[in-house]
C-alpha positions in Angstrom: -36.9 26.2 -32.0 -34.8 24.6 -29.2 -35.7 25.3 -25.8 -33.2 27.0 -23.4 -33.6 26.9 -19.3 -32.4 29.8 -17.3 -30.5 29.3 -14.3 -33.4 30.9 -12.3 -35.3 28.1 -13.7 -33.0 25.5 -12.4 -32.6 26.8 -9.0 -36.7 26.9 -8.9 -36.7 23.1 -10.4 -34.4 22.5 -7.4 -35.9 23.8 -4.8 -39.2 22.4 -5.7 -37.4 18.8 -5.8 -35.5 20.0 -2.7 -37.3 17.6 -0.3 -36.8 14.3 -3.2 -33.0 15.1 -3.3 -32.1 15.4 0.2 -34.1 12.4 1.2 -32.5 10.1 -1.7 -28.6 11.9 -0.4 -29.9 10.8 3.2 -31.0 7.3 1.8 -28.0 6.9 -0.1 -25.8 7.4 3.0 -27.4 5.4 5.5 -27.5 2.6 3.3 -23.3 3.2 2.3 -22.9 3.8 6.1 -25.0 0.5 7.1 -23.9 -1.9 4.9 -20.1 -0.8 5.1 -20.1 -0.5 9.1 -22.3 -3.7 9.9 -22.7 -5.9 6.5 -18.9 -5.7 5.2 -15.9 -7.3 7.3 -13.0 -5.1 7.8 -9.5 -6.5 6.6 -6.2 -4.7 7.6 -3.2 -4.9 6.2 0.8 -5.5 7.7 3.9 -4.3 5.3 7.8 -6.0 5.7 10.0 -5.8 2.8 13.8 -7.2 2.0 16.0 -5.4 0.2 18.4 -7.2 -2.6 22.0 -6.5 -1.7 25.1 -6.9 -3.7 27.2 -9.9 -2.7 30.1 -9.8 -0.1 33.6 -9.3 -1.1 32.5 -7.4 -4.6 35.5 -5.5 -6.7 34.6 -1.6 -6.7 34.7 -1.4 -10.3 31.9 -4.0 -10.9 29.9 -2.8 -7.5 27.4 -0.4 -10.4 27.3 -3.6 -12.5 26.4 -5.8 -9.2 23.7 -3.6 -8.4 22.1 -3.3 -11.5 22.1 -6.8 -11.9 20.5 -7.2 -8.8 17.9 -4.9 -9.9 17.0 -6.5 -13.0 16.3 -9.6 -10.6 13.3 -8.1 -8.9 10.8 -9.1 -10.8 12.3 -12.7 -11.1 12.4 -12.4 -7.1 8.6 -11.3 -7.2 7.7 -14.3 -8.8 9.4 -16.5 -6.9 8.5 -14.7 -3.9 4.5 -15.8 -4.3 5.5 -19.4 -6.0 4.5 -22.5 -4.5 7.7 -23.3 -3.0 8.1 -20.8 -0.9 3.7 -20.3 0.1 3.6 -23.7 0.7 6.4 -23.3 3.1 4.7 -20.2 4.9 1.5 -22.7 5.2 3.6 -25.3 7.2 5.1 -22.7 9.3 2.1 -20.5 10.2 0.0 -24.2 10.5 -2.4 -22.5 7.8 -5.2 -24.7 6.2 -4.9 -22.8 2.8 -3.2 -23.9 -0.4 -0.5 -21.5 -2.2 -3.0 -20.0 -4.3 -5.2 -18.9 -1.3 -2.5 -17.5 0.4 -1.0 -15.5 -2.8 -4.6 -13.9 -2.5 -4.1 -12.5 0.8 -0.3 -11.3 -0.5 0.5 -8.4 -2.7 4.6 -7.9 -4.0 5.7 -4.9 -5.6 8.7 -2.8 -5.7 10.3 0.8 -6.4 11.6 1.3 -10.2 15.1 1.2 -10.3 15.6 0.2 -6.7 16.8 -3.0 -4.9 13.7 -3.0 -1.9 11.0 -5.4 -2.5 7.5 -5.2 -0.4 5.3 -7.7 0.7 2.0 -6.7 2.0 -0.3 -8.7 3.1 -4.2 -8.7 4.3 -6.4 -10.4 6.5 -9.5 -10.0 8.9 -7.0 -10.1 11.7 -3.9 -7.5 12.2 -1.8 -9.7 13.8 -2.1 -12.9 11.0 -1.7 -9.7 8.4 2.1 -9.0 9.8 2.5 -12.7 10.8 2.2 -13.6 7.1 4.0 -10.8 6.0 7.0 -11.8 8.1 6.9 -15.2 7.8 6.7 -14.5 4.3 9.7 -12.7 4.2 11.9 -15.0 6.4 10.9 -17.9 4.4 12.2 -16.5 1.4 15.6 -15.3 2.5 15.9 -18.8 3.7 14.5 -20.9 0.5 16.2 -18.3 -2.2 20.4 -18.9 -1.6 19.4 -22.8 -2.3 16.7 -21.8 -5.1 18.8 -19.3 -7.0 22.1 -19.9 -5.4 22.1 -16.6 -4.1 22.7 -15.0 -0.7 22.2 -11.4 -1.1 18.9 -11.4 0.4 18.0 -9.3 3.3 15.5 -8.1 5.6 14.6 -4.4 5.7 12.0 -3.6 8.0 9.1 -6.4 9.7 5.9 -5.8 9.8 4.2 -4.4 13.3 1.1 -5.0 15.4 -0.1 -2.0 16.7 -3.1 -1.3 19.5 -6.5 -0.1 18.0 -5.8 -0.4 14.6 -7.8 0.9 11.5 -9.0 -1.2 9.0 -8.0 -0.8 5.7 -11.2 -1.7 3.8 -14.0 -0.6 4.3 -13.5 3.1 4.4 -16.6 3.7 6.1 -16.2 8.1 5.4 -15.3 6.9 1.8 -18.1 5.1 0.7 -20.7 7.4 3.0 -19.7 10.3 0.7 -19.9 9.0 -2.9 -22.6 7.8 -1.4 -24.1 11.0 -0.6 -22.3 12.0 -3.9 -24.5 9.5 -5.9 -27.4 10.2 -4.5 -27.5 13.8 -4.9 -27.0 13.2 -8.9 -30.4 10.8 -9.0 -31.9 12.8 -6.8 -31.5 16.0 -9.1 -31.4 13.6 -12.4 -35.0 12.2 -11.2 -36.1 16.2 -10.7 -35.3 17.1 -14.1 -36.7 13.7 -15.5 -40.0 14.3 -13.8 -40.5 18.0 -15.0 -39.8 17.0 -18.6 -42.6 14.4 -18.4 -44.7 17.2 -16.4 -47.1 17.9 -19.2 -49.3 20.0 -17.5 -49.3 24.3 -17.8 -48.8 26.1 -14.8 -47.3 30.1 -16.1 -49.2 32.3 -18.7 -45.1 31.9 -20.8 -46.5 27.8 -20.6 -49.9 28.6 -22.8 -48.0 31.3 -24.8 -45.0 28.2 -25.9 -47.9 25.5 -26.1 -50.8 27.7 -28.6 -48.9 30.4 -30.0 -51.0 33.0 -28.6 -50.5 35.8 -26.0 -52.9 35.5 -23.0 -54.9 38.5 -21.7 -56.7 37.8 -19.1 -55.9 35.2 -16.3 -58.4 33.7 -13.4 -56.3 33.8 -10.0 -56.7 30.7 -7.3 -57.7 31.7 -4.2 -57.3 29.4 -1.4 -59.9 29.1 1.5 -57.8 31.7 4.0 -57.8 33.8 0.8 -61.4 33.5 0.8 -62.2 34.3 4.4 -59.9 36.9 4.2 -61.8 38.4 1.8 -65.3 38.1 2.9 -63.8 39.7 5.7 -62.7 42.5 3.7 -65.9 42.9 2.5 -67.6 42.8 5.7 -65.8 45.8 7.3 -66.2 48.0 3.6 -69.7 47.1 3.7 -70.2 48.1 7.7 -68.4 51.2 6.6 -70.8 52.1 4.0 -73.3 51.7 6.7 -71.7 54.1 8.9 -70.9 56.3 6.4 -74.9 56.7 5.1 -76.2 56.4 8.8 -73.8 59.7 9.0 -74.9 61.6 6.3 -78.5 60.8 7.1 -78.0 62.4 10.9 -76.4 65.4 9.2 -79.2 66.1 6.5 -82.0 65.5 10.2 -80.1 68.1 12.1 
């Protein structure tokens, strides 16, 4: 027969456990908190993007085709956008110690679908080399692309900004504290139910019934030493006022 558990039996497994689970949430945490406030660096990151216009002097009627050609160049101008020729370039002007592939680590390009805006975003320990990469980035490109790709359509839409007291962007210290807390709180209760299944030993009269089969009629109660003084007290003031009661009757038979 499989074995069911009520939900009066889960709350007591909890709150039995309850001292195990909040110290492992606590543990969990302090240890996210720690290690993501002291232990991890914090990087920030700085946004610019260029947007691809359609060339000067185009004919009305082929302004739709203009764009969409433009827009089927994004991706092209992604590439090209994180290739050595133009990372290599940002190196020399920034005076950066770090090949093209190191700095294509700290860069990220994407675009809208079905839009002519590309953004650069880029990340670094410091704010202010964040938005100085991202802008040099940028500028380096709409210089390097008319002679790459013969193109001059190339434009910068918005630069990326410094600003005073800024938040990091990893780690998210609140983040990490409350999955933390999150994943702590499933061991914690995981571990409870683990250690009652491998609980073997009988604590309720339904415990003997399950294990042997057979009803119990009679059970020996434990009594705990106040339990114990409290009733050999008991006993002491019954037995004094058996003693009271028989001196009584005793005077009331002499008189």
């Amino acid at each position: 027969m499989e074995e069911t558990i009520s939900l009066k039996e889960i709350f007591t497994l909890l709150k039995k456990r309850v001292v195990m689970i909040l110290s492992l949430i606590i543990s969990f945490a302090a240890i996210a908190f720690i290690v993501s406030y002291f232990l991890i660096t914090p990087t920030y990151t700085a946004k610019a993007s260029v947007v691809v216009n359609q060339e000067e002097n185009v004919d009305v009627s082929a302004l739709n085709t203009a764009i969409q050609s433009n827009i089927s160049l994004i991706n092209t101008y992604k590439i090209v956008m994180t290739s050595p020729v133009i990372l290599d370039e940002v190196a020399n002007e920034m005076n950066l110690s770090l090949s093209s592939t190191q700095i294509a680590e700290k860069l990220q390009v994407t675009s809208e679908a079905d839009t002519q805006i590309i953004t650069v975003t880029a990340t670094d320990t410091s704010q202010a080399k964040a938005a100085e990469l991202a802008n040099t980035t940028i500028d380096v490109f709409q210089n390097e692309i008319p002679e790459l790709m013969n193109l001059e359509n190339v434009k910068p839409l918005s630069l990326a900004e410094t600003v005073d007291n800024p938040s990091p962007a990893s780690p998210n210290i609140l983040l990490n504290t409350a999955i933390a807390m999150v994943l702590g709180a499933m061991v914690g209760i995981g571990l409870a139910f683990l250690l009652e299944y491998l609980d073997n030993t009988v604590k309720t009269e339904t415990d003997i019934e399950k294990k042997i089969g057979i009803p119990v009629i009679g059970s020996i109660s434990h009594m705990t030493e106040a339990d114990l003084v409290t009733n050999k007290q008991y006993k002491t003031t019954a037995q004094r006022r058996n003693v009271r009661g028989e001196y009584n009757g005793q005077k009331k038979k002499t008189v």
